[in-house]
C-alpha positions in Angstrom: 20.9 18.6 -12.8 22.8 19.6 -9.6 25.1 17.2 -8.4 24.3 18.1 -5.0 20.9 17.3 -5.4 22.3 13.8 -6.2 24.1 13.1 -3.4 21.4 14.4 -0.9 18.9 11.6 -2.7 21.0 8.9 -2.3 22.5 9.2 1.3 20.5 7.6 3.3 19.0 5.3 0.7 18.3 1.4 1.4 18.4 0.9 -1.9 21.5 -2.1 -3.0 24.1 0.2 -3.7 24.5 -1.4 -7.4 20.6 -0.1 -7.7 22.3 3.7 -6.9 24.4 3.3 -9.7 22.4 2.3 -12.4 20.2 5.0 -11.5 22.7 7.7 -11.5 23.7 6.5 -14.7 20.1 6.2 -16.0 20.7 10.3 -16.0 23.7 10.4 -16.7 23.2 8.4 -20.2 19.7 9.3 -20.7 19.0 12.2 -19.0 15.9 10.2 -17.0 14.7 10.1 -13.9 13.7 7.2 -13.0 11.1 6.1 -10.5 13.4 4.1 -8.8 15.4 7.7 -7.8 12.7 9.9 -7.6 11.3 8.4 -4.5 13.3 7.7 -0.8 13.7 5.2 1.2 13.3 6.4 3.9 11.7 10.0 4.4 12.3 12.0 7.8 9.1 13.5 8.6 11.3 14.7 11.7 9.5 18.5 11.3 5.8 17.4 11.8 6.5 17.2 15.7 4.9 13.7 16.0 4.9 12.3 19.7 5.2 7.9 20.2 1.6 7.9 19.5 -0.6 9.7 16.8 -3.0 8.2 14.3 -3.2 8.1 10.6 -5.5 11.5 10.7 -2.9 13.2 12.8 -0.2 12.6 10.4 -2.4 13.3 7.2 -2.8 16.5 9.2 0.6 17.4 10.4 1.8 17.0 6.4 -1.2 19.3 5.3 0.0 21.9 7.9 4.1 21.4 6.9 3.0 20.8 3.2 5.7 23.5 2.3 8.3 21.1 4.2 6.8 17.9 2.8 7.2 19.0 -0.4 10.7 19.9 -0.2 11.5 16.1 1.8 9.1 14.7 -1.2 11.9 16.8 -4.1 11.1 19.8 -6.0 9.2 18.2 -9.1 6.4 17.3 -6.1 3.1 19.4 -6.9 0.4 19.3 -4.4 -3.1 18.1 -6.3 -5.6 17.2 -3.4 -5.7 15.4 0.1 -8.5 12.8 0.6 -9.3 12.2 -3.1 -12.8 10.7 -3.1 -12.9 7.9 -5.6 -16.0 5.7 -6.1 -16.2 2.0 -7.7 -18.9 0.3 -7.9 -20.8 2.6 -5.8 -18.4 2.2 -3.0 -16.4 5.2 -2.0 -12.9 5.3 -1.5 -10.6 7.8 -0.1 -6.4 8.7 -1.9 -4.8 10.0 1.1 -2.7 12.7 -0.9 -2.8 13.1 -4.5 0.4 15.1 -6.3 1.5 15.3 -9.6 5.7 15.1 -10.5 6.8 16.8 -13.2 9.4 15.1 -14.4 7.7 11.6 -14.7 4.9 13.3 -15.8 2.9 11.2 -13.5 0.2 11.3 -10.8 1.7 10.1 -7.3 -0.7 8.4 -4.6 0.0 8.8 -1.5 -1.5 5.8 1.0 -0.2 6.9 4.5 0.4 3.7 6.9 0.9 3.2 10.6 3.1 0.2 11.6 4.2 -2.8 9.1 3.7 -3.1 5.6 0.7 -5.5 4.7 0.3 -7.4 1.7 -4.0 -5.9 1.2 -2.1 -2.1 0.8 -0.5 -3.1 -3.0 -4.1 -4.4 -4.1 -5.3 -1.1 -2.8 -2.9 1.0 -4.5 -3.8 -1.1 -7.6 -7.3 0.3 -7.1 -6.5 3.3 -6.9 -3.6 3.6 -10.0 -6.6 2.1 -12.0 -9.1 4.4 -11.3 -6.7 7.4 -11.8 -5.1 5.9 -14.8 -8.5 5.6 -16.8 -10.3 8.9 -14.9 -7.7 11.2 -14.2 -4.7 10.8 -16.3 -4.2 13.2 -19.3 -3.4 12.5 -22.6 0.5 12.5 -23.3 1.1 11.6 -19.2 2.4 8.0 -17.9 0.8 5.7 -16.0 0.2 7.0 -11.9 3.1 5.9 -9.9 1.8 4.8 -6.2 4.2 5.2 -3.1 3.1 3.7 0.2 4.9 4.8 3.3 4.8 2.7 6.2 6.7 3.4 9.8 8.5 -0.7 8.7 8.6 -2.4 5.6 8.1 -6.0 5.2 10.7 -7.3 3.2 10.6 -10.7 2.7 6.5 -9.7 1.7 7.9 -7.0 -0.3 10.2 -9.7 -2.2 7.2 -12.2 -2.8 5.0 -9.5 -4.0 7.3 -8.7 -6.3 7.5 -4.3 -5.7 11.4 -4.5 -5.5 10.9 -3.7 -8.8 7.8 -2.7 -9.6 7.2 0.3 -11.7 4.2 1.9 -10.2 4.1 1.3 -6.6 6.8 1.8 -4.7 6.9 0.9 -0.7 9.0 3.3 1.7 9.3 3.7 5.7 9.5 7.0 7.4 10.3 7.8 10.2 9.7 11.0 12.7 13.0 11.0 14.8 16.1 11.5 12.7 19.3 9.1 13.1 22.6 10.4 14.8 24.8 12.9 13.0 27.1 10.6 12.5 25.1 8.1 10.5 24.0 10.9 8.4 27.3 11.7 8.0 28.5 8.5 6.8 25.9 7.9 4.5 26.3 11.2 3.0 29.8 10.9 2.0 29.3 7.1 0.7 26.9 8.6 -1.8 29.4 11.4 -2.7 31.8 8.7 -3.7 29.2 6.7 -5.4 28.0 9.8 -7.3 31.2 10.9 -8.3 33.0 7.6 -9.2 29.6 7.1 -11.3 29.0 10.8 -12.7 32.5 11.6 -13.3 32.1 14.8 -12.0 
């Protein structure tokens, strides 16, 4: 795995740096990837082109149009299954905003695309929709779907009581469409190459 490709995951990561660690050393032991690392906190959706004010359709959209670009923010093991996944329980339909598959969790990822806060209904949602994938969709030698819910601002002390710090199969991330100063970026970037190296040994 490239080291590079290490660094870049965990620059501008919220994660507690001790979280980074055991992560990195999750691959470095074990040669996993774990959930945990796999998915960003936050992502830059910087190259949709999103003004102050767009709706949930317009950024659905804006992704479908910059899927190539999405994909590559997302990480390379991303594969693009289907966008408004029509589910139905108990004759009530339900829409998956995007639907991918990672290769190397060998899981099925649910997208639920969020404007504003983090609300406590979204987790029960995703639940819904992990269920019905995990018992109509998922494939035989395949873990359970992992759900990621990205919200413009997390609620963290919600977060905390609902217990997703560490949840396994839904994970809650901002994103943002402006990116932060150079600088910042900067910063980060080489905090993460001394966390990397320090923990890889490289």
């Amino acid at each position: 795995m490239k080291t590079a490709w290490l660094f870049e995951r965990t620059a501008i990561s919220k994660k507690p740096e001790q979280t980074i660690i055991n992560d990195l050393e999750l691959i470095k032991n074990e040669k996993q990837i774990s959930p945990d690392l796999t998915f960003r906190d936050p992502y830059f959706l910087d190259f949709l082109g999103l003004h102050d004010s767009y709706s949930e359709k317009d950024l659905e959209s804006a992704i479908l149009a910059n899927l190539q670009t999405f994909i590559i923010e997302m990480g390379n093991e991303f594969a693009f299954l289907a966008r408004q996944k029509r589910i139905s329980i108990d004759n009530v339909d339900y829409s998956i905003d995007l639907l991918f598959y990672h290769r190397g969790l060998r899981s099925l990822i649910a997208i639920d695309l969020k404007l504003g806060k983090f609300k406590p209904g979204y987790k029960g949602q995703m639940e819904l929709y992990l269920g019905w994938l995990e018992n109509n969709e998922q494939k035989e030698g395949e873990n359970k779907p992992v759900g990621l819910i990205l919200c413009t601002e997390k609620s963290p002390e919600q977060i905390k009581y609902l217990m997703l710090d560490n949840h396994d199969q839904i994970k809650v991330a901002e994103y943002v469409t402006q990116l932060p100063h150079k600088k910042i970026l900067e910063q980060k970037l080489q905090k993460a190459i001394i966390i990397a190296q320090n923990t890889l040994k490289i």
